[in-house]
Biopython code that builds the backbone (N, CA, C, O; Angstrom):
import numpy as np
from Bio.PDB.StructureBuilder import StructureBuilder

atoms = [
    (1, "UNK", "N", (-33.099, 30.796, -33.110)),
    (1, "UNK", "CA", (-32.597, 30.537, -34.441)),
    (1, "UNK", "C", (-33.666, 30.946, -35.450)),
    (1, "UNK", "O", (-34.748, 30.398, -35.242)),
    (2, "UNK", "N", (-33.629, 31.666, -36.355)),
    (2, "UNK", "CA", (-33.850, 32.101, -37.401)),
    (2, "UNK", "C", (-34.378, 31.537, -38.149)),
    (2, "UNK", "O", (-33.475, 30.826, -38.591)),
    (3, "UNK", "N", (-35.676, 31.168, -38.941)),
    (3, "UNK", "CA", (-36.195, 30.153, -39.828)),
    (3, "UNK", "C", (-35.205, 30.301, -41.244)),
    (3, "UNK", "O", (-35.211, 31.466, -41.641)),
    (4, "UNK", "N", (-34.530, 29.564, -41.919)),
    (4, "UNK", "CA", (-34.389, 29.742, -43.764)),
    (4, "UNK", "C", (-35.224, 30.196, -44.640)),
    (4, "UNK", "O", (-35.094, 30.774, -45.720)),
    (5, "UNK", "N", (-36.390, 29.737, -43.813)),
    (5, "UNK", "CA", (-37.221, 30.156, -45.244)),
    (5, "UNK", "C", (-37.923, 31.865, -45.080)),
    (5, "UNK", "O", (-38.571, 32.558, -45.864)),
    (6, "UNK", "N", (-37.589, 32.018, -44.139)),
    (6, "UNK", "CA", (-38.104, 33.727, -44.130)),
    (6, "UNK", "C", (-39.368, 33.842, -42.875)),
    (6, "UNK", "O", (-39.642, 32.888, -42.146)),
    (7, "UNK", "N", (-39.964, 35.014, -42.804)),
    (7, "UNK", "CA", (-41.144, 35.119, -41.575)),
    (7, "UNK", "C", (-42.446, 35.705, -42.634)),
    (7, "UNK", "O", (-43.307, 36.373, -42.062)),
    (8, "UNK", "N", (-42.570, 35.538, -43.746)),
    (8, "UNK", "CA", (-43.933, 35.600, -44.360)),
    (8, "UNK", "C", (-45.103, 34.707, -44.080)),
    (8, "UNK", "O", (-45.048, 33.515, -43.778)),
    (9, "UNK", "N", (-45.886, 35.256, -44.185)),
    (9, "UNK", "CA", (-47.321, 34.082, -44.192)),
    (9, "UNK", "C", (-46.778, 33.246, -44.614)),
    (9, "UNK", "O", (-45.997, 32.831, -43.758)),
    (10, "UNK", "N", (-46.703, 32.601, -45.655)),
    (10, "UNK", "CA", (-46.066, 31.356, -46.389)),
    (10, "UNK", "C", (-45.134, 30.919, -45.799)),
    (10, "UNK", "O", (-44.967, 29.735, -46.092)),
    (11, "UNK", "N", (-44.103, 31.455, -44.779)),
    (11, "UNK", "CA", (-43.562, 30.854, -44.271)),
    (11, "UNK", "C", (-43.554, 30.426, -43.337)),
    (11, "UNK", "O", (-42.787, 29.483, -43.138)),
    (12, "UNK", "N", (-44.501, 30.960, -42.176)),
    (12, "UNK", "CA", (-44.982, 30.501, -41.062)),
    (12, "UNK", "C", (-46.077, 29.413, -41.535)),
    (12, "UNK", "O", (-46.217, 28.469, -40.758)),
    (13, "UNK", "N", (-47.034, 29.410, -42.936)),
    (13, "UNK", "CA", (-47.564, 28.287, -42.953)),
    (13, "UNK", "C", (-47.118, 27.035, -43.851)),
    (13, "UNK", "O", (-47.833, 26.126, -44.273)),
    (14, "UNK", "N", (-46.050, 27.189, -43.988)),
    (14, "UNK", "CA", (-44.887, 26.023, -44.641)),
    (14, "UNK", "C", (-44.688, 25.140, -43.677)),
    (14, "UNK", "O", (-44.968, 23.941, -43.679)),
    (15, "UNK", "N", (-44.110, 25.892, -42.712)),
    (15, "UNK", "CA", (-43.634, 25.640, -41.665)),
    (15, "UNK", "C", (-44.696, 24.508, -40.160)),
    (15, "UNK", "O", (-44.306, 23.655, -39.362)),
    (16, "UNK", "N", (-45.659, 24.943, -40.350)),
    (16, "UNK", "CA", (-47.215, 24.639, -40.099)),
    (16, "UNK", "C", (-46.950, 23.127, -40.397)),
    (16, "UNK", "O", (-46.647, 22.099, -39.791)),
    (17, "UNK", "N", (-47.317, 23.690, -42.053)),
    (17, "UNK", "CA", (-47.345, 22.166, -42.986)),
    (17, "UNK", "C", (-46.313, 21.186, -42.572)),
    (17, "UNK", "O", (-46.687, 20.317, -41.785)),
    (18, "UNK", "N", (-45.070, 21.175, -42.968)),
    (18, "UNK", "CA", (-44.192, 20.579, -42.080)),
    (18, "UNK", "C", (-44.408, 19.874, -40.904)),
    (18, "UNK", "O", (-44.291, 18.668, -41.123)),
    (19, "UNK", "N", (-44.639, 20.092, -39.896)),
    (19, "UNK", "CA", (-45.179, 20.106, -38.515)),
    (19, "UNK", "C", (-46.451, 18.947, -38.925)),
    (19, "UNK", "O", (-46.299, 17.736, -38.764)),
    (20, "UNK", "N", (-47.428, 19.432, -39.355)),
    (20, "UNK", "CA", (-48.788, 18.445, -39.416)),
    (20, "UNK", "C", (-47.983, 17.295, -40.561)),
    (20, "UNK", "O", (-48.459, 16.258, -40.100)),
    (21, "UNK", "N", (-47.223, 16.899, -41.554)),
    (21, "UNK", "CA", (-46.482, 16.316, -41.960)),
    (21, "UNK", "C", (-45.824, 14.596, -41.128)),
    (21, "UNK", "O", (-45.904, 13.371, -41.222)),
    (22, "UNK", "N", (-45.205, 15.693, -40.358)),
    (22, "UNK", "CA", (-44.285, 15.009, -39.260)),
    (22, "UNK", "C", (-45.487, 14.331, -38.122)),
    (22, "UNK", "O", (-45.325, 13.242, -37.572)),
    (23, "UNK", "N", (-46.308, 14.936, -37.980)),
    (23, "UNK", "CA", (-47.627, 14.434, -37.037)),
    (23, "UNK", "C", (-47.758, 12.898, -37.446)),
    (23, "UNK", "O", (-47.497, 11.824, -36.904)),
    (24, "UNK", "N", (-48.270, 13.301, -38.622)),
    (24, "UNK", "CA", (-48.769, 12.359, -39.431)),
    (24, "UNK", "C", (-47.993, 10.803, -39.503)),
    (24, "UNK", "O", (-48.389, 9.713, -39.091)),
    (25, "UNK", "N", (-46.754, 11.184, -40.188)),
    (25, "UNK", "CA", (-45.699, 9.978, -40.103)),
    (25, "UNK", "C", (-45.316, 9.270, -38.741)),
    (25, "UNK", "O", (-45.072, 8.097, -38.459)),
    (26, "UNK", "N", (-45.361, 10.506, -37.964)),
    (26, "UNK", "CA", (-44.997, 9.441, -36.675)),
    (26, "UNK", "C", (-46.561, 8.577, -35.870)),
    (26, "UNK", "O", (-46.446, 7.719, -34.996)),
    (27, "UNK", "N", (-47.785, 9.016, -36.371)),
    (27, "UNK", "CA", (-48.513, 8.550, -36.259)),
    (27, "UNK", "C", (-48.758, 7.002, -36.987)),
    (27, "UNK", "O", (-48.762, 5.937, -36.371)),
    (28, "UNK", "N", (-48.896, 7.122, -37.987)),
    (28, "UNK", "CA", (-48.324, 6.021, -38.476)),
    (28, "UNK", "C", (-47.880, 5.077, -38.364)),
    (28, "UNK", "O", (-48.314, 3.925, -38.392)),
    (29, "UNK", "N", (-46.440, 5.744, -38.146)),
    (29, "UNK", "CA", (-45.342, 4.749, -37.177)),
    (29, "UNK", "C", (-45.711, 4.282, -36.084)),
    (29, "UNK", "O", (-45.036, 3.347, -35.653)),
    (30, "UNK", "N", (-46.953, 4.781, -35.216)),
    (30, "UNK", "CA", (-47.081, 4.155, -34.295)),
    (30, "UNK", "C", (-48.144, 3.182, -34.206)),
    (30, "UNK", "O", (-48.342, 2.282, -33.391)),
    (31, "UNK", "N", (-48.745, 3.540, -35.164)),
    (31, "UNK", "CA", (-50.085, 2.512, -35.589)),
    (31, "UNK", "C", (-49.634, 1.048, -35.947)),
    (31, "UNK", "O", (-50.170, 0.018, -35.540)),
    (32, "UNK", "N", (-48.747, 1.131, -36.631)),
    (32, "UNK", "CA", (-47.845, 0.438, -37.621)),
    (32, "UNK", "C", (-46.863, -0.652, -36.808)),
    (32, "UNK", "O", (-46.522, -1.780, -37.165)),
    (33, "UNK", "N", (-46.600, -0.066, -35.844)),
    (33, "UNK", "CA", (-45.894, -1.166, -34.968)),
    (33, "UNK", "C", (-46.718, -1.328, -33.307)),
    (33, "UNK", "O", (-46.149, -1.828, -32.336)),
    (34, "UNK", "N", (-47.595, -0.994, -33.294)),
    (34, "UNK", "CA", (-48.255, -1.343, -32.081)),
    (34, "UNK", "C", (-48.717, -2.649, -31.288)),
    (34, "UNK", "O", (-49.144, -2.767, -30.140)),
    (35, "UNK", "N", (-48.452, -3.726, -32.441)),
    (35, "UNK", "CA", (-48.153, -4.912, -31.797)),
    (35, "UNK", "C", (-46.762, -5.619, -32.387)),
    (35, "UNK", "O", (-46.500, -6.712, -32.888)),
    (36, "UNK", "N", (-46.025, -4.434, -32.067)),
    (36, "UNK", "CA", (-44.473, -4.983, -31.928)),
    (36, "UNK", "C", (-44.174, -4.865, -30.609)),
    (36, "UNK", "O", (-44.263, -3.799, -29.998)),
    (37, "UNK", "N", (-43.650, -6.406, -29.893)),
    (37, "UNK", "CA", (-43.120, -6.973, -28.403)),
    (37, "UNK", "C", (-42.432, -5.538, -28.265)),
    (37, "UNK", "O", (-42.247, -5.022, -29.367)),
    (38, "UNK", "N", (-42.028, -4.801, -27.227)),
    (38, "UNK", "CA", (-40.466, -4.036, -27.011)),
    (38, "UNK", "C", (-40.980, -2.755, -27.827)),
    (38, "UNK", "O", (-40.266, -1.820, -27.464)),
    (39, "UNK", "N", (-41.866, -2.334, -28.728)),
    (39, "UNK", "CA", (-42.223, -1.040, -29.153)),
    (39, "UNK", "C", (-42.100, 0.039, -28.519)),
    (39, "UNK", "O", (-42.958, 0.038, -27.635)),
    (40, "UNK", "N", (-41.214, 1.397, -28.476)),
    (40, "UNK", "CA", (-41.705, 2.715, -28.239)),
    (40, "UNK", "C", (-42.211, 3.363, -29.240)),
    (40, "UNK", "O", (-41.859, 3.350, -30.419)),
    (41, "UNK", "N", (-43.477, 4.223, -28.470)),
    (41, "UNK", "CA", (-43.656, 4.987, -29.107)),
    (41, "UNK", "C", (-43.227, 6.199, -29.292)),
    (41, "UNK", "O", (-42.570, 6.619, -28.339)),
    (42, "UNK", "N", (-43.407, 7.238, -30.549)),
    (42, "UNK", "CA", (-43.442, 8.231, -30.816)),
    (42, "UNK", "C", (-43.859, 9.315, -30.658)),
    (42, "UNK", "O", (-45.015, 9.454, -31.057)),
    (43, "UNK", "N", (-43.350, 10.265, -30.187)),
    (43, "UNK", "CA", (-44.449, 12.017, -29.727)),
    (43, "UNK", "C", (-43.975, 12.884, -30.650)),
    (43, "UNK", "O", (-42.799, 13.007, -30.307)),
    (44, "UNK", "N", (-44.115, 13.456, -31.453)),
    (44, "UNK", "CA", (-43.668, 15.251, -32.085)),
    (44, "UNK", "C", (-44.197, 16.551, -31.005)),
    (44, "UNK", "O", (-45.342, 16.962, -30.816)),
    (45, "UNK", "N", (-42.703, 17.073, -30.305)),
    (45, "UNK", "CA", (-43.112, 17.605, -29.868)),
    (45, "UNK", "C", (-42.738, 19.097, -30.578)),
    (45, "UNK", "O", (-41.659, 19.182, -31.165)),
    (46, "UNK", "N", (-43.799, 20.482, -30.510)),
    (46, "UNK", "CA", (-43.663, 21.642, -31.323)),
    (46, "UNK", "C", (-42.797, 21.910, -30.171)),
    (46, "UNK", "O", (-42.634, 21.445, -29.043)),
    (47, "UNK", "N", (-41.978, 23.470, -31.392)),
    (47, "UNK", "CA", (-41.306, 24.523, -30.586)),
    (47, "UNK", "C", (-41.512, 25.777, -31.382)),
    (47, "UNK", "O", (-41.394, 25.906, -32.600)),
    (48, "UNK", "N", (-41.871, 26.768, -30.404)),
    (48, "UNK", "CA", (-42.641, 28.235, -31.455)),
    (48, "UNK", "C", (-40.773, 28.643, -31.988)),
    (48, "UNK", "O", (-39.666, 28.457, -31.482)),
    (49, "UNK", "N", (-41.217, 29.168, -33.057)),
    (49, "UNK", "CA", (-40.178, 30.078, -33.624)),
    (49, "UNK", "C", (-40.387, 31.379, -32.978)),
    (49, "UNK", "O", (-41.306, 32.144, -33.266)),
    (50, "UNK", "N", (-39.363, 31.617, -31.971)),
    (50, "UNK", "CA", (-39.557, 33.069, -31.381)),
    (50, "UNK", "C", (-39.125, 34.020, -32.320)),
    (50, "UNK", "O", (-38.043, 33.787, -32.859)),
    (51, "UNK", "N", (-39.835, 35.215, -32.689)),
    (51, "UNK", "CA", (-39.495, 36.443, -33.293)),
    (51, "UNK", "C", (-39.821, 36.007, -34.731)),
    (51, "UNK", "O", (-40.518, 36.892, -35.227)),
    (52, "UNK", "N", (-39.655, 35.242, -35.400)),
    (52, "UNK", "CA", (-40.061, 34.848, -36.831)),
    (52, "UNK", "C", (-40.932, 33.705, -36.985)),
    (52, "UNK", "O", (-40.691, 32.831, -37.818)),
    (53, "UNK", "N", (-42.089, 33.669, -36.096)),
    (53, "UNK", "CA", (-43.094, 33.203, -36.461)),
    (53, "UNK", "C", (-43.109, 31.506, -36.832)),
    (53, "UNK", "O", (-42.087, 30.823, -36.766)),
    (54, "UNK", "N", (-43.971, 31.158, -37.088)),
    (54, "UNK", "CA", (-44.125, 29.654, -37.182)),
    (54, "UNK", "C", (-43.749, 28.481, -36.440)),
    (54, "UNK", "O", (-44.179, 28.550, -35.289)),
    (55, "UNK", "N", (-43.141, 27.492, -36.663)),
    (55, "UNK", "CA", (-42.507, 26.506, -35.619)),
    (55, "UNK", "C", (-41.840, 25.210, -35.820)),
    (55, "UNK", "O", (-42.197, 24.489, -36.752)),
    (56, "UNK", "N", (-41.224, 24.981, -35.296)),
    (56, "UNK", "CA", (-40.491, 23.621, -35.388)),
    (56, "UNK", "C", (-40.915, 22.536, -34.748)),
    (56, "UNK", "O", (-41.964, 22.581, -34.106)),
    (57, "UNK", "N", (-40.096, 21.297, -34.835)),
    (57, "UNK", "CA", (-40.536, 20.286, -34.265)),
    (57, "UNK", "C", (-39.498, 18.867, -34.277)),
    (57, "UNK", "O", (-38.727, 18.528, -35.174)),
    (58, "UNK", "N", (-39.661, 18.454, -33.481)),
    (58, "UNK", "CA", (-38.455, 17.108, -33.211)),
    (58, "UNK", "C", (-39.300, 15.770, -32.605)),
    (58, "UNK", "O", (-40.250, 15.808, -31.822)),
    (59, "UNK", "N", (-38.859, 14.943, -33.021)),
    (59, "UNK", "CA", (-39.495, 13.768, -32.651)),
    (59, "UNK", "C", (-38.703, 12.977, -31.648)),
    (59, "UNK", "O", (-37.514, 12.696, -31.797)),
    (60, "UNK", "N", (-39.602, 12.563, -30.391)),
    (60, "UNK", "CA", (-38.654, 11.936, -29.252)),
    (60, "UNK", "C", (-39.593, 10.619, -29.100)),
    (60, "UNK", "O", (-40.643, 10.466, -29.724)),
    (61, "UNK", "N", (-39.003, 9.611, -28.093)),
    (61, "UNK", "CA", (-39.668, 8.061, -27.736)),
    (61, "UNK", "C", (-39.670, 8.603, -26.825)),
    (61, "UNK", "O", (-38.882, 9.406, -26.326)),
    (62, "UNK", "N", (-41.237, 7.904, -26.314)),
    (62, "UNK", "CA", (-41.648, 7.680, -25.365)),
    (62, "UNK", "C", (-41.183, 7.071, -23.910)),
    (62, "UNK", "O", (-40.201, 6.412, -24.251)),
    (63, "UNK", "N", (-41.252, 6.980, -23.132)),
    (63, "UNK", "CA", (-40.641, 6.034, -22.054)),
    (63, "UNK", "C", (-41.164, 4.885, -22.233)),
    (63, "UNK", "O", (-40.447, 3.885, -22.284)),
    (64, "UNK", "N", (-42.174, 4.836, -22.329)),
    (64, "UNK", "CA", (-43.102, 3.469, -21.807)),
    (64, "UNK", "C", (-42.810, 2.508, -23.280)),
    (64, "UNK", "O", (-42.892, 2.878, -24.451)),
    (65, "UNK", "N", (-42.361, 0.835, -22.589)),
    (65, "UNK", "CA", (-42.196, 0.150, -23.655)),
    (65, "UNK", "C", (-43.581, -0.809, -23.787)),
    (65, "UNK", "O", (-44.272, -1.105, -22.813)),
    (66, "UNK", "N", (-43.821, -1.184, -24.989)),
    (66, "UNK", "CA", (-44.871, -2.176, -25.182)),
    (66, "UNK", "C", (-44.579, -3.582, -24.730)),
    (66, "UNK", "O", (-43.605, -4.240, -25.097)),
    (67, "UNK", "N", (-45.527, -3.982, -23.887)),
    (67, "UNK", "CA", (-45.301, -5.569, -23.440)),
    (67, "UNK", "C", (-45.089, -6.587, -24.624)),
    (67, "UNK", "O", (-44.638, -6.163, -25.688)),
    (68, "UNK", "N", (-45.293, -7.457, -24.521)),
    (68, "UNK", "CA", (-44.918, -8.877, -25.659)),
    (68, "UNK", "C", (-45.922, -8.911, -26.063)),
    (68, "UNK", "O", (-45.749, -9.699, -26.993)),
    (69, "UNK", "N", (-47.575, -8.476, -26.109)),
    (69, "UNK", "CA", (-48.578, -8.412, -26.941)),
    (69, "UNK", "C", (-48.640, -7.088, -27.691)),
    (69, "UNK", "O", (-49.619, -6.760, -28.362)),
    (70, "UNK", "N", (-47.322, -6.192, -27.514)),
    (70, "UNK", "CA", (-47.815, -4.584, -28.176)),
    (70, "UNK", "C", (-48.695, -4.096, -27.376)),
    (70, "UNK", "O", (-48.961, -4.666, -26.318)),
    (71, "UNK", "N", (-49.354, -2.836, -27.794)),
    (71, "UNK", "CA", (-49.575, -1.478, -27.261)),
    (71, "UNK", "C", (-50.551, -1.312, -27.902)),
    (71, "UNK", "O", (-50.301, -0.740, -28.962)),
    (72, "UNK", "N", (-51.983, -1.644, -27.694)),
    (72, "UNK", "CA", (-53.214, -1.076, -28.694)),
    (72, "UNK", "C", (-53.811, -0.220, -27.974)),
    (72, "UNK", "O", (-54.708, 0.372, -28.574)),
    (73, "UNK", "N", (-53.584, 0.199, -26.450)),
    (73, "UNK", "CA", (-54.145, 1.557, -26.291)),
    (73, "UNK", "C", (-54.516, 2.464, -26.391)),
    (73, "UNK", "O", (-55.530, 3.016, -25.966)),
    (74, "UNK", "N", (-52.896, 3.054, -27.603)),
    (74, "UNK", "CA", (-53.274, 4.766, -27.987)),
    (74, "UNK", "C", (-53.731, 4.328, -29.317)),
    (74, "UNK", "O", (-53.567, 5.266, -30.098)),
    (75, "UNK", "N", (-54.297, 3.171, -29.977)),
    (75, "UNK", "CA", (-54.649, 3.689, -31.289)),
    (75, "UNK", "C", (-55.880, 4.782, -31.883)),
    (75, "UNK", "O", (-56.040, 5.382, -32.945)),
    (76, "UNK", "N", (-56.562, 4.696, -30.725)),
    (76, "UNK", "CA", (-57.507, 6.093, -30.864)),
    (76, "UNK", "C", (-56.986, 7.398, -30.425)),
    (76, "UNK", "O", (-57.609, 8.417, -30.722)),
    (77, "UNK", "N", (-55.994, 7.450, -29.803)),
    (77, "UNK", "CA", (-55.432, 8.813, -29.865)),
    (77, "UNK", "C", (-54.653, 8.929, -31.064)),
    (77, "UNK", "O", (-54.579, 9.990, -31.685)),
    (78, "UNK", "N", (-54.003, 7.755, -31.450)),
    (78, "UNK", "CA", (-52.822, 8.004, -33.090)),
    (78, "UNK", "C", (-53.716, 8.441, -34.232)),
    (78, "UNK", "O", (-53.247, 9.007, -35.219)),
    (79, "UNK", "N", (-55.107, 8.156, -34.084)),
    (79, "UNK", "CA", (-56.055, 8.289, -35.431)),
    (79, "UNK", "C", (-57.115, 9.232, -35.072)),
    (79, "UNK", "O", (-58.093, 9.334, -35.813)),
    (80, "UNK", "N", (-57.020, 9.897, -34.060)),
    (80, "UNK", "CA", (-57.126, 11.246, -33.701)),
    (80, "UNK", "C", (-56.293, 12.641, -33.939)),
    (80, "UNK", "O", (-56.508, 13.765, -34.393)),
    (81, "UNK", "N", (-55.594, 12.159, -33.565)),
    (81, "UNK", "CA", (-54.320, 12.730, -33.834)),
    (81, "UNK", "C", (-53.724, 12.430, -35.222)),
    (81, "UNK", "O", (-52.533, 12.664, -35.017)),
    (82, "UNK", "N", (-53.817, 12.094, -36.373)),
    (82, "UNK", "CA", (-53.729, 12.146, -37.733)),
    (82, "UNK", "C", (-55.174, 12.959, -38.413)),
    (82, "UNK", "O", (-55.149, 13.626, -39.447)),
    (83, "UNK", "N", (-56.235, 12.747, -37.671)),
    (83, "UNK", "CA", (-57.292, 13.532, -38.517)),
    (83, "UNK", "C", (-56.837, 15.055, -38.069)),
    (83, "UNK", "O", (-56.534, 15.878, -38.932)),
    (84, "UNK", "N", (-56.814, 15.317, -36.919)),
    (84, "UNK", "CA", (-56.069, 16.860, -36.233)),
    (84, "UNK", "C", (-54.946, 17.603, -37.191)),
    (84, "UNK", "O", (-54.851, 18.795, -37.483)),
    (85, "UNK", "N", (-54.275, 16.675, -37.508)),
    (85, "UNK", "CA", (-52.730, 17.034, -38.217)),
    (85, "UNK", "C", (-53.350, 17.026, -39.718)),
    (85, "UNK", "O", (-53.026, 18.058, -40.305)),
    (86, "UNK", "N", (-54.160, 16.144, -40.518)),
    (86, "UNK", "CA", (-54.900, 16.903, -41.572)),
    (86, "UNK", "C", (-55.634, 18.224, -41.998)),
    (86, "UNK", "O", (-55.590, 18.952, -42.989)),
    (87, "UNK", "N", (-56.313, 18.214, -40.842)),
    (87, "UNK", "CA", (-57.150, 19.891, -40.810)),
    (87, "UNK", "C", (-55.571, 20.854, -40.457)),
    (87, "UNK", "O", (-55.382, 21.929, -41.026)),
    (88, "UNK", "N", (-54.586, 20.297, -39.497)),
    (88, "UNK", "CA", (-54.114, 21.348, -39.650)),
    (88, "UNK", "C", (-53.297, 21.891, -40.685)),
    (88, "UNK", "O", (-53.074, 23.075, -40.938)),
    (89, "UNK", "N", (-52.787, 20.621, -41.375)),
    (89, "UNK", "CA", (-52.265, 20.586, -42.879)),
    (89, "UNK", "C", (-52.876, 21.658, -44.077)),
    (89, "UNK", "O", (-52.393, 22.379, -44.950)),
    (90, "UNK", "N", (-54.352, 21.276, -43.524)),
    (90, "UNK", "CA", (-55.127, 22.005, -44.803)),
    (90, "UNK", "C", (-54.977, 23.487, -44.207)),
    (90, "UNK", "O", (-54.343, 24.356, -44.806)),
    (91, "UNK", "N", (-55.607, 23.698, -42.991)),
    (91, "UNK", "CA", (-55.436, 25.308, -42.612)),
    (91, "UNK", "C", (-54.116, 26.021, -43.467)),
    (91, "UNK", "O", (-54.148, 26.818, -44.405)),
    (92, "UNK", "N", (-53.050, 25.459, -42.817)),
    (92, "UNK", "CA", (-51.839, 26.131, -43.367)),
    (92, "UNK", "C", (-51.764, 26.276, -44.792)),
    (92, "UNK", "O", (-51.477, 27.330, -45.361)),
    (93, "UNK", "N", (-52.075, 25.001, -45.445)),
    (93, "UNK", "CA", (-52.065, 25.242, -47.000)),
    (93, "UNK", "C", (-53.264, 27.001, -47.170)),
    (93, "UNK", "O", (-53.160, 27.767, -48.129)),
    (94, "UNK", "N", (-53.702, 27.095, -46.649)),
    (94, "UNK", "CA", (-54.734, 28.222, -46.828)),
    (94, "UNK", "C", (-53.691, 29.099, -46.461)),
    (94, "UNK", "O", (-53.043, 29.459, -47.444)),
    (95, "UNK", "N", (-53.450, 29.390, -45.792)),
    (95, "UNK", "CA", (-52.714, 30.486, -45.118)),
    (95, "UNK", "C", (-51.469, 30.730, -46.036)),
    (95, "UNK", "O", (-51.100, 31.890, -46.222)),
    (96, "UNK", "N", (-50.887, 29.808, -46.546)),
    (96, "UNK", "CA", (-50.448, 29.824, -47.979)),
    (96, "UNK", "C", (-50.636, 30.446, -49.041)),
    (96, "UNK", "O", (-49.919, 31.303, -49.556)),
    (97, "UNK", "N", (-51.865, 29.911, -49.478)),
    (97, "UNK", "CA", (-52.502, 30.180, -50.432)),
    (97, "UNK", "C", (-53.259, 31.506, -51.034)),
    (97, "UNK", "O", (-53.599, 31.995, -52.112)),
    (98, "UNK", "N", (-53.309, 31.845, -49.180)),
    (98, "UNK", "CA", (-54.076, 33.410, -49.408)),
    (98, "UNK", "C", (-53.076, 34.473, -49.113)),
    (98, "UNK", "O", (-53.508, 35.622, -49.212)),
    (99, "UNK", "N", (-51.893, 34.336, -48.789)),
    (99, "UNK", "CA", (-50.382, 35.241, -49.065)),
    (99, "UNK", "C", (-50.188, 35.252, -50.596)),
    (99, "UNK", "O", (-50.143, 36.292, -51.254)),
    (100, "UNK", "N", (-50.076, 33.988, -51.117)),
    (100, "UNK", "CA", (-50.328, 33.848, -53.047)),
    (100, "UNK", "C", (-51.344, 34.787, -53.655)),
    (100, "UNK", "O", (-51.071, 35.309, -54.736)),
    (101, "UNK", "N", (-52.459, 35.039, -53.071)),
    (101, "UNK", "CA", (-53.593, 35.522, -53.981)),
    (101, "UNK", "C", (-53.510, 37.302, -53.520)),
    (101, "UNK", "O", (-54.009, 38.291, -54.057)),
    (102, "UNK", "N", (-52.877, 37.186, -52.619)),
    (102, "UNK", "CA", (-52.956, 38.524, -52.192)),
    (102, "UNK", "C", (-52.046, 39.045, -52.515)),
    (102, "UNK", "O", (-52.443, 40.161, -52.849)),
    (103, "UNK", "N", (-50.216, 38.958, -52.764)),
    (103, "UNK", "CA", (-49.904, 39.189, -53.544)),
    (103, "UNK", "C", (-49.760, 39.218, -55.340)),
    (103, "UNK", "O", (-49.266, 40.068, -56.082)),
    (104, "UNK", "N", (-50.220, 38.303, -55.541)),
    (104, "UNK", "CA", (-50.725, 38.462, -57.170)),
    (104, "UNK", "C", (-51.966, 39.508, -57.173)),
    (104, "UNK", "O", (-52.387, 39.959, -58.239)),
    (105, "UNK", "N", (-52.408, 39.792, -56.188)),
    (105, "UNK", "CA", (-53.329, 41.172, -56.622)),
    (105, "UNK", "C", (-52.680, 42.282, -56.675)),
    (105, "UNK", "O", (-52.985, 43.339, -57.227)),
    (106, "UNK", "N", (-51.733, 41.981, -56.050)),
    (106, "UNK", "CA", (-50.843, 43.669, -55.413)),
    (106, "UNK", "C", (-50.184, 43.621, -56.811)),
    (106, "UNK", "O", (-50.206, 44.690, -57.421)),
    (107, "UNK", "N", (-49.605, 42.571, -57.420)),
    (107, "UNK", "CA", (-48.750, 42.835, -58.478)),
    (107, "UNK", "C", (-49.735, 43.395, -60.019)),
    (107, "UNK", "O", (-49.505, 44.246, -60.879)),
    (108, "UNK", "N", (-50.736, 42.544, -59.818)),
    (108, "UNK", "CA", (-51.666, 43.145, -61.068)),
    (108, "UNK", "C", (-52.130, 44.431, -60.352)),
    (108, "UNK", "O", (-52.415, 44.936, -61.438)),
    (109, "UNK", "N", (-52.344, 45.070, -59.776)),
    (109, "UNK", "CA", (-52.906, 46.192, -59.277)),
    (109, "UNK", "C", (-51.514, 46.916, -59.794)),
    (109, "UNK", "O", (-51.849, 47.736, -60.648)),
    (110, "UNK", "N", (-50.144, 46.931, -59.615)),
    (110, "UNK", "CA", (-48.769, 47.734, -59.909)),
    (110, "UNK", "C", (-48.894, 47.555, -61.675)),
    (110, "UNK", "O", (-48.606, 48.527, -62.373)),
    (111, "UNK", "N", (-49.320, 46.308, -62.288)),
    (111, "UNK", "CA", (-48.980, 46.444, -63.694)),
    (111, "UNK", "C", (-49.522, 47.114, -64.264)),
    (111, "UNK", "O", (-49.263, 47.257, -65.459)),
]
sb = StructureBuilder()
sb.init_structure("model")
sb.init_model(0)
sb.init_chain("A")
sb.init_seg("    ")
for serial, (resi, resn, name, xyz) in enumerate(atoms, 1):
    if name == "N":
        sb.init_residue(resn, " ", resi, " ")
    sb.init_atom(name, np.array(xyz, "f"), 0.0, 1.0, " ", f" {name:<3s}", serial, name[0])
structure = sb.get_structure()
């Protein structure tokens, strides 16, 4: 399937963004209820965009339920995994940013 938003830099790093986005929130979410009795947790798992670049992503539960004291195990992987999904946030914003600057040169270079 075909991205909407197109296969440009910007759109493969939209798309990025998105993705580290979704990291983030379900991280969260799992921080957030980790001493809830009966808790699953949350994974985002990616899927490459074949032929147009960038990638998707869907969020599934875990198998494993939290006992009646919650689940403080993964909280160093959830806050690992949110600093990861920041840098990768920022990368993409770059990758963004430098499709922006590089076309605004091309266009002042045509005017």
């Amino acid at each position: 399937m075909t991205s909407p938003i197109g296969t440009s830099a910007a759109a493969i790093g939209l798309s990025g963004m998105r993705v580290a986005q979704l990291r983030l929130d379900v991280g969260a979410h799992n921080t957030a209820n980790a001493q809830t009795p009966g808790f699953q947790r949350q994974r985002v798992v990616q899927i490459a965009q074949a032929g147009s670049g960038g990638v998707e992503a869907r969020v599934e539960r875990e198998a494993e339920v939290a006992g009646e004291n919650g689940d403080m195990n993964h909280l160093a992987e959830d806050l690992v995994g949110g600093k990861m999904a920041l840098y990768s946030f920022a990368a993409n914003l770059q990758v963004v940013k430098t499709e922006q600057d590089m076309l605004g040169t091309l266009f002042d270079e045509r005017a």
